[in-house]
Backbone and ligand atoms as CSV (ligand in chain L), in Angstrom:
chain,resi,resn,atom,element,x,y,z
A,1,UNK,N,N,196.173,131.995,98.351
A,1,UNK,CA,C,197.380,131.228,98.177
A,1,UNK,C,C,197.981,130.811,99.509
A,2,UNK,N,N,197.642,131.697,100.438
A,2,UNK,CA,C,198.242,131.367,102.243
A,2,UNK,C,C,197.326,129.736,102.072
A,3,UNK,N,N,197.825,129.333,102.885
A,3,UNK,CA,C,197.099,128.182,103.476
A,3,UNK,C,C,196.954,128.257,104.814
A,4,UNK,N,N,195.216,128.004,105.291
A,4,UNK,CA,C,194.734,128.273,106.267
A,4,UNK,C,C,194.694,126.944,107.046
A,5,UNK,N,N,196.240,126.560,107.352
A,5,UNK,CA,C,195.848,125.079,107.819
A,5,UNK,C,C,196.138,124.928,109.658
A,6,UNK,N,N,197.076,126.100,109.598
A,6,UNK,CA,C,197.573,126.542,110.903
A,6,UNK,C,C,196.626,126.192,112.241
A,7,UNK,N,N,196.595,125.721,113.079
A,7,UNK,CA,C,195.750,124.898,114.065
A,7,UNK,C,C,195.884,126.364,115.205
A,8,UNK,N,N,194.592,127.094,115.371
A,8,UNK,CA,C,194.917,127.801,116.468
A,8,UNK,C,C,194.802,126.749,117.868
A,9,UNK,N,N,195.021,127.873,119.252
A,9,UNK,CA,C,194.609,127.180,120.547
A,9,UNK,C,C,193.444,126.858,120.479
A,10,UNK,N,N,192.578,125.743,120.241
A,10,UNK,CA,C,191.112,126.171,120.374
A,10,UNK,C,C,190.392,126.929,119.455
A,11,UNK,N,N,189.200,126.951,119.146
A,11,UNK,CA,C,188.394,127.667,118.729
A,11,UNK,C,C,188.185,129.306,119.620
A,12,UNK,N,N,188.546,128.895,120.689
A,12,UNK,CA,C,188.272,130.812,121.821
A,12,UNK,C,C,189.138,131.654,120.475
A,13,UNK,N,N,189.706,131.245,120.033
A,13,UNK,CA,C,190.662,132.208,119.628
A,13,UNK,C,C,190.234,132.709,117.719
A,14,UNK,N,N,188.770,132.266,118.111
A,14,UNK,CA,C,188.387,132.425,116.615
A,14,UNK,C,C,188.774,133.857,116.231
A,15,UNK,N,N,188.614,134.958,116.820
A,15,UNK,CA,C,189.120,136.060,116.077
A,15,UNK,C,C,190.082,136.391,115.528
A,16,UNK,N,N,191.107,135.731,116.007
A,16,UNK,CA,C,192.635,135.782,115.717
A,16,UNK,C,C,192.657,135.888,114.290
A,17,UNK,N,N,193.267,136.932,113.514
A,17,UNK,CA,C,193.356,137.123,111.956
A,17,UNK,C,C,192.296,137.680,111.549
A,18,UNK,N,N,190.805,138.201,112.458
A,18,UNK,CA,C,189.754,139.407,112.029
A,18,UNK,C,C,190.375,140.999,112.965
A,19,UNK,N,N,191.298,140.415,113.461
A,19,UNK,CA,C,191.532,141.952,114.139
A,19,UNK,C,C,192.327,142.605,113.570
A,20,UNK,N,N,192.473,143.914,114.183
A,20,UNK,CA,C,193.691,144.520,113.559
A,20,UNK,C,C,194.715,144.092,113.324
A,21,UNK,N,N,194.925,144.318,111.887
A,21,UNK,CA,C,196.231,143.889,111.195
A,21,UNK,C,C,196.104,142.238,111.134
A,22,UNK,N,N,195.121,142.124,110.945
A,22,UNK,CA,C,194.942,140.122,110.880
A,22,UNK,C,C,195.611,139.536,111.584
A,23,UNK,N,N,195.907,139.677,112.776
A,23,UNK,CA,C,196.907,139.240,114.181
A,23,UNK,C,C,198.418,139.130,113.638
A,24,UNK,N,N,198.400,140.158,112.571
A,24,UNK,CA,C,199.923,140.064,112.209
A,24,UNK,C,C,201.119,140.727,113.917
A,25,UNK,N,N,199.987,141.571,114.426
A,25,UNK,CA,C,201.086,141.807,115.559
A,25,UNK,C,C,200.502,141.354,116.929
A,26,UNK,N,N,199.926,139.898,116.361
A,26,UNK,CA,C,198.563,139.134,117.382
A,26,UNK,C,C,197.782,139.534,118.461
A,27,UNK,N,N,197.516,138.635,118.801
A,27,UNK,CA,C,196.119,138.732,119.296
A,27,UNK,C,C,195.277,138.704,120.626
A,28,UNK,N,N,194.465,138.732,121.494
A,28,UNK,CA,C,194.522,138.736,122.840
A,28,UNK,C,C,194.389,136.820,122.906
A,29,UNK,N,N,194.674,136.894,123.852
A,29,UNK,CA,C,194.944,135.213,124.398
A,29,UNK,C,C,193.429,134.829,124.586
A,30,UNK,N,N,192.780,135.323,124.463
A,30,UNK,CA,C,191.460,134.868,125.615
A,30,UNK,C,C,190.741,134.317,124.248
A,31,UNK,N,N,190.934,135.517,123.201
A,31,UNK,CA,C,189.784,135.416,121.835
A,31,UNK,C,C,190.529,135.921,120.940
A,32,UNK,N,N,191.521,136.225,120.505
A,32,UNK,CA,C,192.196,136.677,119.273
A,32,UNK,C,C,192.132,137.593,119.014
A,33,UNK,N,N,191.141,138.520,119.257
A,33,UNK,CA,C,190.635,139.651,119.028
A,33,UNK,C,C,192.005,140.989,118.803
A,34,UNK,N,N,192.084,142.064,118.206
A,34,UNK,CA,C,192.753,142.783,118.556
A,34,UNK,C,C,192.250,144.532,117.848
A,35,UNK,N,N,192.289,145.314,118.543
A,35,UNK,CA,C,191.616,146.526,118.490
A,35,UNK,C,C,193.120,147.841,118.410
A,36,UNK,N,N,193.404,148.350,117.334
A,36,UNK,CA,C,194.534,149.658,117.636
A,36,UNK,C,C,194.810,149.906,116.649
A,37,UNK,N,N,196.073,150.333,116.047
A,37,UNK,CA,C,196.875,150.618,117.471
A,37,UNK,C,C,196.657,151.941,118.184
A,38,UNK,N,N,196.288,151.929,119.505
A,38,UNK,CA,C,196.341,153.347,119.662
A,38,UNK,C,C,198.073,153.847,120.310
A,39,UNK,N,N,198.191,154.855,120.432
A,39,UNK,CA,C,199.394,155.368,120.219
A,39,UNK,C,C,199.748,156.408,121.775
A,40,UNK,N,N,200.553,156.368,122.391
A,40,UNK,CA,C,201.028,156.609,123.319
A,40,UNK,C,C,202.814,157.481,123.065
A,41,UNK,N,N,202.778,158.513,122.806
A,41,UNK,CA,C,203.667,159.207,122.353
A,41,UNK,C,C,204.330,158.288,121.052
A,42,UNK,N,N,205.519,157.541,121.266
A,42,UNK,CA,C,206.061,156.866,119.559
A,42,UNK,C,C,205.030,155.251,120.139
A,43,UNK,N,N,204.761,155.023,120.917
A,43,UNK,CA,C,204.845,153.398,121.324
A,43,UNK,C,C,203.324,153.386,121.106
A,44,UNK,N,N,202.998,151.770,120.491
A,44,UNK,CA,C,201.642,151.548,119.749
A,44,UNK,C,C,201.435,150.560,120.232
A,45,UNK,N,N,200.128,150.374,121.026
A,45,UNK,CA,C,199.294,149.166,121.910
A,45,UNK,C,C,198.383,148.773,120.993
A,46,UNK,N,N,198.736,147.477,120.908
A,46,UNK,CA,C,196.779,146.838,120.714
A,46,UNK,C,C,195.775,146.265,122.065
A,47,UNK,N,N,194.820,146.033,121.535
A,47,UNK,CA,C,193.687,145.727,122.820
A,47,UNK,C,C,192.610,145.207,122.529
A,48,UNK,N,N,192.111,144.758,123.364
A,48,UNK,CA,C,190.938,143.229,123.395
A,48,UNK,C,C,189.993,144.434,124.780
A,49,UNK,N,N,189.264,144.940,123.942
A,49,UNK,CA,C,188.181,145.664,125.009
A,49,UNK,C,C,187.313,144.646,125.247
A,50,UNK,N,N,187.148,143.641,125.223
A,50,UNK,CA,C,186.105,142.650,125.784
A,50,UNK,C,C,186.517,141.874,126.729
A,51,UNK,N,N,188.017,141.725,126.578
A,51,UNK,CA,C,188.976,141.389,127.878
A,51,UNK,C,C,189.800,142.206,128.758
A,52,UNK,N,N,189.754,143.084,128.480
A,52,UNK,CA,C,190.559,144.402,128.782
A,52,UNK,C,C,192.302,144.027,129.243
A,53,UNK,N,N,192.167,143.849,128.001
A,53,UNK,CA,C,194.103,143.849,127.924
A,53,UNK,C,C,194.588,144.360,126.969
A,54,UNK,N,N,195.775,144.149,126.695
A,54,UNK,CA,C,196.371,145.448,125.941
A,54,UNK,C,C,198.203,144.484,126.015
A,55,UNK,N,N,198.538,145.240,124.378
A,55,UNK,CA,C,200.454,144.638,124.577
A,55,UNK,C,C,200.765,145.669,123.468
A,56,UNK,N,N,202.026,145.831,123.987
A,56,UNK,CA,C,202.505,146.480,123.524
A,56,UNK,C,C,203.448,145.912,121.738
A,57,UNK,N,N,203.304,146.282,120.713
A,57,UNK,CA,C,203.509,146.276,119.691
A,57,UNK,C,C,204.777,146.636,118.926
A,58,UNK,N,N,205.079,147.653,119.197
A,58,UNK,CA,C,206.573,148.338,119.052
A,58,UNK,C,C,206.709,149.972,119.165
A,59,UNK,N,N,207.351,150.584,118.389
A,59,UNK,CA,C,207.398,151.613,118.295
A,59,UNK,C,C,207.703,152.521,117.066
A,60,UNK,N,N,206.994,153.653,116.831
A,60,UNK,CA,C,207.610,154.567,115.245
A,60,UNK,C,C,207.009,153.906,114.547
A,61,UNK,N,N,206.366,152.567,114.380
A,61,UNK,CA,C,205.963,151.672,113.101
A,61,UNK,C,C,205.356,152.538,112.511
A,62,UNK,N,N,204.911,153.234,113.136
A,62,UNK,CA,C,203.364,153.732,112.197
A,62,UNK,C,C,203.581,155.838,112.336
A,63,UNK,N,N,203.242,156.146,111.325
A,63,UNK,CA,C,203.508,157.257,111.218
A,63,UNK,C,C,202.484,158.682,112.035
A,64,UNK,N,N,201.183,157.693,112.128
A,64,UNK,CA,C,199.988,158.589,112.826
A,64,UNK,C,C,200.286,159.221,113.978
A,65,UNK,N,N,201.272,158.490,115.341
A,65,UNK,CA,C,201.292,159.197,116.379
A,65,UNK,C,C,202.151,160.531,116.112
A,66,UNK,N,N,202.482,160.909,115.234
A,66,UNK,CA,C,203.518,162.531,114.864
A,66,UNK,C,C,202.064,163.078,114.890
A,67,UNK,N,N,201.015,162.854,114.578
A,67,UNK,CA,C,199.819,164.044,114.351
A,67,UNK,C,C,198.952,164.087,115.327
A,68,UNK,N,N,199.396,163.542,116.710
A,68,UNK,CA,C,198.803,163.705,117.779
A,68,UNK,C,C,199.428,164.294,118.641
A,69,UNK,N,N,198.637,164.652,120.128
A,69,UNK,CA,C,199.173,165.674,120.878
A,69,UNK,C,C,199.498,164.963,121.922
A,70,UNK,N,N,200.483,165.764,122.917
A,70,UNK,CA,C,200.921,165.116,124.159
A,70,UNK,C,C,199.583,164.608,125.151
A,71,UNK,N,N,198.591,165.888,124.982
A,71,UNK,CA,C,197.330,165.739,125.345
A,71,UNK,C,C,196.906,164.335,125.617
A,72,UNK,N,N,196.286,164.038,123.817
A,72,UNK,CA,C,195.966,162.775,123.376
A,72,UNK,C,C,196.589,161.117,123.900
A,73,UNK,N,N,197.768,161.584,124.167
A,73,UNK,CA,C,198.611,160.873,124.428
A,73,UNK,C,C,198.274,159.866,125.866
A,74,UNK,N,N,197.936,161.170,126.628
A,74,UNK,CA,C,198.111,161.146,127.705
A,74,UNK,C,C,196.442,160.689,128.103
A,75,UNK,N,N,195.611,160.905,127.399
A,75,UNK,CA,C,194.043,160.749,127.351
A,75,UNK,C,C,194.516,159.056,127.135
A,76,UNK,N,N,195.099,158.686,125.976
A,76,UNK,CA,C,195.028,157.173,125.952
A,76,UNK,C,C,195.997,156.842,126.587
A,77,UNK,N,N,196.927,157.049,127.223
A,77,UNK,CA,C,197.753,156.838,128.844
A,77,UNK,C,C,196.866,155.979,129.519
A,78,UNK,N,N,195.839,157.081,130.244
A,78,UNK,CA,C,194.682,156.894,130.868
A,78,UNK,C,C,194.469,155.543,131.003
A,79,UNK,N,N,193.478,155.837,129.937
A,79,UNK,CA,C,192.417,154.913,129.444
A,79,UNK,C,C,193.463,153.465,129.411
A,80,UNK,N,N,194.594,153.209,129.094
A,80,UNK,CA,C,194.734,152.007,128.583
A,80,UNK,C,C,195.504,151.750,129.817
A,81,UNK,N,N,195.445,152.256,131.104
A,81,UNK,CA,C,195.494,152.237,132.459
A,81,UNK,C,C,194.785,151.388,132.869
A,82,UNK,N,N,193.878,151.134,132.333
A,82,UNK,CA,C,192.469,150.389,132.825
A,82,UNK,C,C,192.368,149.085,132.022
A,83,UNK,N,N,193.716,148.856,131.319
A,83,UNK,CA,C,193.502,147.139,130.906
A,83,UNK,C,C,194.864,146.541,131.288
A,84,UNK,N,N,194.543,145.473,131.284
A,84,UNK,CA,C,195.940,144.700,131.969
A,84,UNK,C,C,196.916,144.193,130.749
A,85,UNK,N,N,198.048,144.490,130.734
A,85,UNK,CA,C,199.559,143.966,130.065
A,85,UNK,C,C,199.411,142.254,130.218
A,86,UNK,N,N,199.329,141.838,128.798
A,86,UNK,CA,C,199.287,140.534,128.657
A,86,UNK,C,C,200.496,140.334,127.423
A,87,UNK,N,N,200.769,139.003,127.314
A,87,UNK,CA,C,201.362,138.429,125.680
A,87,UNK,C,C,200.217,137.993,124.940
A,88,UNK,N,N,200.308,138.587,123.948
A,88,UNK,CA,C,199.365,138.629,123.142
A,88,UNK,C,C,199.669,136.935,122.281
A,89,UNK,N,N,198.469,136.647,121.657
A,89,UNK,CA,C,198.947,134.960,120.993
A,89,UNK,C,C,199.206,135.138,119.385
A,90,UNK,N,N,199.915,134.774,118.799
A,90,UNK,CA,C,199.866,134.705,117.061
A,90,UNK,C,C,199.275,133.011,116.758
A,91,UNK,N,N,198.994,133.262,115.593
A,91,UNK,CA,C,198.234,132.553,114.873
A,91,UNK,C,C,199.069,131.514,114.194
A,92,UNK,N,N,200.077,131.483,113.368
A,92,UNK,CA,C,200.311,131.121,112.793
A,92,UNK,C,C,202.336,131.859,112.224
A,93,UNK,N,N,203.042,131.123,113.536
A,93,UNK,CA,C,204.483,131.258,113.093
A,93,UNK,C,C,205.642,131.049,112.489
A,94,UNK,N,N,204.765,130.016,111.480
A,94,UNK,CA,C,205.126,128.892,110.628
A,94,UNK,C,C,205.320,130.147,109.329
A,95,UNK,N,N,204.683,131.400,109.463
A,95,UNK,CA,C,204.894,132.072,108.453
A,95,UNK,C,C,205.263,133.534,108.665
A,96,UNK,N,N,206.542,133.618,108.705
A,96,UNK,CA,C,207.362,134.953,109.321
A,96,UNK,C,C,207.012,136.024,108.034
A,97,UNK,N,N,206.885,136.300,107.116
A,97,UNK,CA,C,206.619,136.773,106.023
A,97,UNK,C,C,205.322,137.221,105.555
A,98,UNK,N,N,203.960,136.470,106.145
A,98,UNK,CA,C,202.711,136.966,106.242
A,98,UNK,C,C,202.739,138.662,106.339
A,99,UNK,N,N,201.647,138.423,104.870
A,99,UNK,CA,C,201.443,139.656,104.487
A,99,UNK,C,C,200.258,140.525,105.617
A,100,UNK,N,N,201.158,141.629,106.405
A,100,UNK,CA,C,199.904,142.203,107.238
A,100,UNK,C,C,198.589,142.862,106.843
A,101,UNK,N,N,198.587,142.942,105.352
A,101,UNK,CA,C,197.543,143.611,104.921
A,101,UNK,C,C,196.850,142.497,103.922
A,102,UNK,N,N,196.891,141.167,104.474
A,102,UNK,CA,C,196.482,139.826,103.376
A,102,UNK,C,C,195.318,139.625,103.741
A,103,UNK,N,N,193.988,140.127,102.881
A,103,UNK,CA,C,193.093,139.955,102.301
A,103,UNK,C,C,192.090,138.770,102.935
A,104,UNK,N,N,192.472,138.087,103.516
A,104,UNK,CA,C,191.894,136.767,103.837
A,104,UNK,C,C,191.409,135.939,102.673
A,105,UNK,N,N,192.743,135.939,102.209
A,105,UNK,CA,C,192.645,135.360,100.692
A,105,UNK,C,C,193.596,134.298,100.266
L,1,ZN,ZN,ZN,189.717,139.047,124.107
């Protein structure tokens, strides 16, 4: 019922809406792509490991980081040390209401 008429940047950005969360909390700029969230005490990154970037998403959204450790935390600290802070691109803003769990349907 969505209509897929929305014009991305280009084709680079074909992934945009196969990544996590269908680029509801979008996508890397380069390729759309988006990989997460991984979780950093309350605050939740996504990431484009093929570009190595990473944005930040929000915070508390998601209930998983309560069942991780400061440890863990700090392991993906690290690691997401090693990609660069970008603005991530959305797809399609014409639709504030897009369902994040919509089917590609
Ligand atoms: Zn990318």
């Amino acid at each position: 019922m969505k209509t897929q008429t929305n014009t991305m940047d280009g084709a680079r950005l074909s992934k945009l809406g196969s990544g996590a969360f269908q680029g509801h909390f979008g996508g890397c700029p380069d390729c759309g792509d988006a990989e997460g969230p991984y979780n950093v005490g309350r605050a939740h990154w996504l990431v484009c490991p093929e570009h190595c970037v990473r944005w930040l998403i929000g915070e508390n959204l998601f209930r998983a980081w309560r069942d991780e450790s400061p440890e863990e935390w700090e392991a993906t600290q690290r690691w997401l040390d090693g990609f660069r802070v970008v603005k991530p691109v959305y797809g399609d803003d014409t639709n504030p209401d897009g369902e994040a769990d919509n089917d590609d349907r």
